[in-house]
N, C-alpha and C positions, 0 to 999 in steps of 0.2 A: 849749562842748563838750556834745552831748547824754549825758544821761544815764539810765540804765534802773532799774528796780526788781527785787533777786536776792532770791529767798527761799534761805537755806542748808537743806544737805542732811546733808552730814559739817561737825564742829567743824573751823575753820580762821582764823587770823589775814587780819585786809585791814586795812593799815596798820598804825595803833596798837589799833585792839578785836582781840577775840577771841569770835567769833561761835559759837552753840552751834547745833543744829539748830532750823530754825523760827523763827533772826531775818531779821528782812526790813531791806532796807536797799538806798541808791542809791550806784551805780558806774559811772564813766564806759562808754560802749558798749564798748570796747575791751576793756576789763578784764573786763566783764560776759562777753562770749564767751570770753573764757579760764578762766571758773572756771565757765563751764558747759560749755565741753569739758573741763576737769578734773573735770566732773562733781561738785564743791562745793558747786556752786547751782544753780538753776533759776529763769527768769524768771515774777517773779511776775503780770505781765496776761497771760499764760495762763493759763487754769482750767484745776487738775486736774480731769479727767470721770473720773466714776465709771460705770461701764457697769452698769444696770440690768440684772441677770440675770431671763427670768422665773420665778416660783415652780414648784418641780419637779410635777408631780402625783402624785399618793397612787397607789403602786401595792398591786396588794393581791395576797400570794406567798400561796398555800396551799403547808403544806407536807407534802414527798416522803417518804415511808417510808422507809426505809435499807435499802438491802441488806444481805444478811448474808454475801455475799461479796468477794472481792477483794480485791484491795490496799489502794485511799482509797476503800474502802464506807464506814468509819467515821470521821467526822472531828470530831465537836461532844464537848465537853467530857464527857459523861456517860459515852462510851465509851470515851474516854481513860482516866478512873475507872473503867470495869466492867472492863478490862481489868487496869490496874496491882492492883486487887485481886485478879483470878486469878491474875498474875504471884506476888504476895507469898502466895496462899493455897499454890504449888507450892515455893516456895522460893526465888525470883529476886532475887538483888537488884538494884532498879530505880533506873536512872537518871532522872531531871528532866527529862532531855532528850530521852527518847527522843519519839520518835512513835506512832503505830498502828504502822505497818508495824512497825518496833523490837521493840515488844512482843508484836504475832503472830508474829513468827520463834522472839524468844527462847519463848516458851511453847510452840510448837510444838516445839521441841529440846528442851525440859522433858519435855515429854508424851511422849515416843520413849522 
């Protein structure tokens, strides 16, 4: 009976062991493609390929002013901060969760 070489994949019983991921071990052909369509094992003279990605290149971002209007003009942390402190200097109390938009509303109905 020929026989093949399975490397296991998920832990599972073949016979009497109890194989963990990563043992390698031989299994009649037959058996072999049934715990590799169970997806158990995989055959070990195939080599995994690992696909060589190439190195990304260095991009280089100047960055954009911020607007000071709109909706999502403001979005990086600092402003999140300038704002929840106008929020608290009027009297709001400020959720965690808000966002920009959140907080320019409520302060804007503050300010009225």
């Amino acid at each position: 009976m020929k026989m093949c070489k399975l490397v296991t994949l998920k832990p599972h019983k073949y016979g009497t062991r109890h194989l963990t991921a990563g043992d390698e071990y031989e299994v009649p052909m037959r058996h072999g493609y049934a715990l590799v369509a169970g997806k158990k094992a995989r055959f070990a003279d195939k080599p995994v390929r690992a696909v060589a990605k190439p190195a990304p290149k260095p991009t280089v971002v100047e960055p954009q002013p911020e607007p000071d209007h709109g909706v999502g003009a403001m979005t990086s942390d600092a402003a999140i901060d300038r704002l929840r402190l106008e929020a608290t200097q009027l009297g709001i109390d400020i959720d965690g969760r808000w966002g920009v938009a959140r907080l320019q509303h409520e302060i804007a109905q503050a300010k009225r």
